[in-house]
C-alpha positions as CSV (number, residue, x, y, z in Angstrom):
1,X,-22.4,14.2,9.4
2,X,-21.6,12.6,12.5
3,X,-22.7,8.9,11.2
4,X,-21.2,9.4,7.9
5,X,-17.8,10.3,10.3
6,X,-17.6,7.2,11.7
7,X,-19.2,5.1,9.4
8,X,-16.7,6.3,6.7
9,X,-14.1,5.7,9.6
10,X,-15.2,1.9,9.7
11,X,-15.4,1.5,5.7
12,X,-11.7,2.7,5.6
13,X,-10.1,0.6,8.3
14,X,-11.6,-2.5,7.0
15,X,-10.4,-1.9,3.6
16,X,-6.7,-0.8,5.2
17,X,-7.1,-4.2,7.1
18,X,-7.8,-6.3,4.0
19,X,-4.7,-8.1,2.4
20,X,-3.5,-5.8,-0.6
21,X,-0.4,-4.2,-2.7
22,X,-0.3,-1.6,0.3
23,X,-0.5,-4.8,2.6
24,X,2.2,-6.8,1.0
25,X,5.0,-3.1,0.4
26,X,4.5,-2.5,4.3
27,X,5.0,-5.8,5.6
28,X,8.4,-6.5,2.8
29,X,9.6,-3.2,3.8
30,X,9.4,-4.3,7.5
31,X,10.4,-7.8,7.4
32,X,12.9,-7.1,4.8
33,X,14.2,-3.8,5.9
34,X,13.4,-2.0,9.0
35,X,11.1,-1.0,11.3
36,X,12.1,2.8,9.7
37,X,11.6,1.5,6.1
38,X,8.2,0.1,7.4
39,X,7.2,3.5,8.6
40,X,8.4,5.5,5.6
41,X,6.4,3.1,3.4
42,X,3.3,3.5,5.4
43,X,3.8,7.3,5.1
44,X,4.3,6.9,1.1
45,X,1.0,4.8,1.0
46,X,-1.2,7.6,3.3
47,X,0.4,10.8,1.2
48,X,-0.8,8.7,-2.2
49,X,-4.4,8.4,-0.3
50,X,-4.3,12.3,0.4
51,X,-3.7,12.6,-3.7
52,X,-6.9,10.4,-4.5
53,X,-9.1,12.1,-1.8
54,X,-7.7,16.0,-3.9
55,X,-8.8,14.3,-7.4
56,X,-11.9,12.8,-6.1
57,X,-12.9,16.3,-4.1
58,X,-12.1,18.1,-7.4
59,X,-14.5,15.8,-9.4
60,X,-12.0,14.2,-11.7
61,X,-12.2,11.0,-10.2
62,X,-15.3,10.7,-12.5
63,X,-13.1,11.8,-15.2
64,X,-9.9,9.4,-14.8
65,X,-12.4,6.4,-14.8
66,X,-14.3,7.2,-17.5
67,X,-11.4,7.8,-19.8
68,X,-10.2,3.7,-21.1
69,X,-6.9,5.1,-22.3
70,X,-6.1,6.9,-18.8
71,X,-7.2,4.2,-16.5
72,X,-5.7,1.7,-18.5
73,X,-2.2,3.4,-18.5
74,X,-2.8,3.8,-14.7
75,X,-3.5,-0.1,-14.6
76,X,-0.9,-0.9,-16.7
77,X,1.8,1.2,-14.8
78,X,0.9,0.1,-11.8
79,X,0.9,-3.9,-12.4
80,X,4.7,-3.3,-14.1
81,X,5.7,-1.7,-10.5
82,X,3.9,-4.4,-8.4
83,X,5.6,-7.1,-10.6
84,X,9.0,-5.3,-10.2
85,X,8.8,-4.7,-6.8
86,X,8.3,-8.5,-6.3
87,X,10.7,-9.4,-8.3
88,X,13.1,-7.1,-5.8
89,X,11.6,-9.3,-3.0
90,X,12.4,-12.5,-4.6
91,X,15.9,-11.7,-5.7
92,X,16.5,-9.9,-2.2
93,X,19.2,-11.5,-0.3
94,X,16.7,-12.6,2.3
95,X,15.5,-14.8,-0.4
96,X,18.5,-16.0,-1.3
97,X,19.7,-17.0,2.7
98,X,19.4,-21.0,1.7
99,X,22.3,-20.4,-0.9
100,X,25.4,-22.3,0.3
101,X,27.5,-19.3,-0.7
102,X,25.8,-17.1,1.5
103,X,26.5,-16.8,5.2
104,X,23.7,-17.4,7.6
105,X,24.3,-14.1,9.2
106,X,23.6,-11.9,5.8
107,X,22.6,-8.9,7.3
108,X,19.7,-7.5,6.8
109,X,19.6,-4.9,3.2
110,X,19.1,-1.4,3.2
111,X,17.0,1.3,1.4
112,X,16.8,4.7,2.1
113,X,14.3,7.0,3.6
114,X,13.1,8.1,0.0
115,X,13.3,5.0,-1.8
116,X,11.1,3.3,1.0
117,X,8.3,6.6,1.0
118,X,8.6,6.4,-3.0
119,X,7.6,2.5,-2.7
120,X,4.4,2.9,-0.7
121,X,3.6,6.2,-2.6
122,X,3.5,4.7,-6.0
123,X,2.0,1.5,-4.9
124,X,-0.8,3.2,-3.9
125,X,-1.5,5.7,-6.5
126,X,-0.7,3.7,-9.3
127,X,-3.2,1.1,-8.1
128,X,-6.6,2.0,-9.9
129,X,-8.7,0.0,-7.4
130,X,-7.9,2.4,-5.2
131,X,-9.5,5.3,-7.6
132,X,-12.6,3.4,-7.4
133,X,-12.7,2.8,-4.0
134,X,-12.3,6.4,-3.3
135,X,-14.9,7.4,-6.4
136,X,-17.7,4.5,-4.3
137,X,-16.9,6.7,-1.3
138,X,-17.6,9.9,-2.5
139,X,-20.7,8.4,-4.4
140,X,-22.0,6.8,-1.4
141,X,-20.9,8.6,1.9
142,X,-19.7,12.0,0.8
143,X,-22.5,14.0,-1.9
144,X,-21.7,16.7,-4.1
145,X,-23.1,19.1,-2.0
146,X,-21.2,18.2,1.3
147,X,-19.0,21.1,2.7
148,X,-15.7,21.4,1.8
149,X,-15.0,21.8,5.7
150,X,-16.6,18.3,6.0
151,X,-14.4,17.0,2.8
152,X,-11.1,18.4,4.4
153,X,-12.1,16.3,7.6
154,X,-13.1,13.4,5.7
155,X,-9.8,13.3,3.9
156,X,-8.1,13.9,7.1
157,X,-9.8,11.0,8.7
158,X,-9.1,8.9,5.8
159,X,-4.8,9.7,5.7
160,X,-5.2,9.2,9.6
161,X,-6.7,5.5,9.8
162,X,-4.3,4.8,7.2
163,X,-1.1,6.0,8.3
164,X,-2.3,4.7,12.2
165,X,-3.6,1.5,10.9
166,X,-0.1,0.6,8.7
167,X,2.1,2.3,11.7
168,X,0.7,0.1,13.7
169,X,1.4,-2.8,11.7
170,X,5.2,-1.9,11.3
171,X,5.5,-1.7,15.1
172,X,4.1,-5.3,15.8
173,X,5.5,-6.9,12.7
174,X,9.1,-5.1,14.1
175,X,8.6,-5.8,17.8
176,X,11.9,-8.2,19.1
177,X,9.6,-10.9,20.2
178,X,7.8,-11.2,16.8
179,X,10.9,-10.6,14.9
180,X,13.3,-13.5,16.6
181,X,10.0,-15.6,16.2
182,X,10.0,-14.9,12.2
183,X,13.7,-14.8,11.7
184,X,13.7,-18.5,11.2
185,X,11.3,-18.3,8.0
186,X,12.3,-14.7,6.6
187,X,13.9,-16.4,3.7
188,X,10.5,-18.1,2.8
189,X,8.6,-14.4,3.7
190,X,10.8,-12.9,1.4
191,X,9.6,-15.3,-1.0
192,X,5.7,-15.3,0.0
193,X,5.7,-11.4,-0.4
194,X,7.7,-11.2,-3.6
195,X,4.7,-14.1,-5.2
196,X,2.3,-12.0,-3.5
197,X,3.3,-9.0,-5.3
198,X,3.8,-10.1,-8.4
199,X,0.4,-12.2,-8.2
200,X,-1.3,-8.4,-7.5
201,X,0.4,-6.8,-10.2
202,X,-0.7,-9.9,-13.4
203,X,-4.2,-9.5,-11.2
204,X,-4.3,-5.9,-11.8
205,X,-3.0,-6.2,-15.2
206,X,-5.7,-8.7,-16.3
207,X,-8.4,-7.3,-14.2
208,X,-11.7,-5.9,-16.4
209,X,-10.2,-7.6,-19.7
């Protein structure tokens, strides 16, 4: 159980670490935002990861993937948000700094608490790679007959790296020194990330045609 601990620990921070939808939201909500909209994101994105880890632990993983009509409306649902949530990005007013009408100092836009959580909740479980990530884990690492003590700690482990890994992320992304050093290009981040997203989302739309 040990092994499987930390081998399931490695398996998750690498695929955390790998550029994504939950990538892209957290760094845009950072950049974009705040430092407290970067951390309410990252908390939206691990709560979402405690939701897979319930469906997959109660066996309907298996279910939701096997069902075409399902995991297509998941699919489908989620590529609409990515692509809207770019869309935000590029019509942001970070975006939009180069305008003439529009005073260098445009501060920076808002969202709340919620609206930042809800962001990084619904990127996440709307994004069906993420159900089969979860299902390959539980195929692989974690058997039917593991403990459910050993399934609690396992999903622990998993919302743990997660919300570390991205919290961590926020912090340098929002640190002064790295801030003033990206402030010159945000309106050209604002752009990358909205493409980016909207680039996941006609991916994930067209993925398994």
């Amino acid at each position: 159980m040990i092994t499987q601990f930390f081998s399931l620990g490695l398996i998750v921070l690498l695929g955390a670490m790998l550029p994504g939808p939950d990538f892209a939201i957290v760094t845009k909500n950072t950049l974009l935002h705040s430092r407290r909209s970067g951390l309410w994101t990252t908390f939206g994105v691990s709560c979402a990861i405690l939701v897979h880890m319930s469906y997959c632990v109660l066996g309907l993983a298996w279910v939701i993937t096997q069902s075409l009509l399902f995991f297509s409306l998941i699919k489908y649902l989620g590529a609409l948000y990515l692509i809207h949530l770019g869309m935000q990005s590029l019509m942001s007013k970070q975006a939009q700094a180069w305008a003439p009408h529009v005073h260098k100092s445009t501060s920076k836009t808002q969202i709340s608490k919620a609206q930042s959580f809800r962001q990084g909740f619904l990127c996440n479980l709307l994004n069906p790679k993420a159900t089969l990530f979860f299902l390959a884990i539980f195929t692989v690492i974690i058997k039917p007959n593991t403990p459910l003590v050993w399934k609690i700690i396992y999903t622990l482990e998993i919302f743990c790296i997660t919300l570390l890994w991205f919290s961590s992320l926020t912090w340098i992304l929002s640190h002064a020194r790295v801030k003033k050093m990206l402030e010159k290009a945000e309106k050209y981040l604002a752009k990358i990330l909205g493409v980016c997203l909207i680039g996941f989302g006609i991916a994930l739309a067209i993925v398994g045609r």
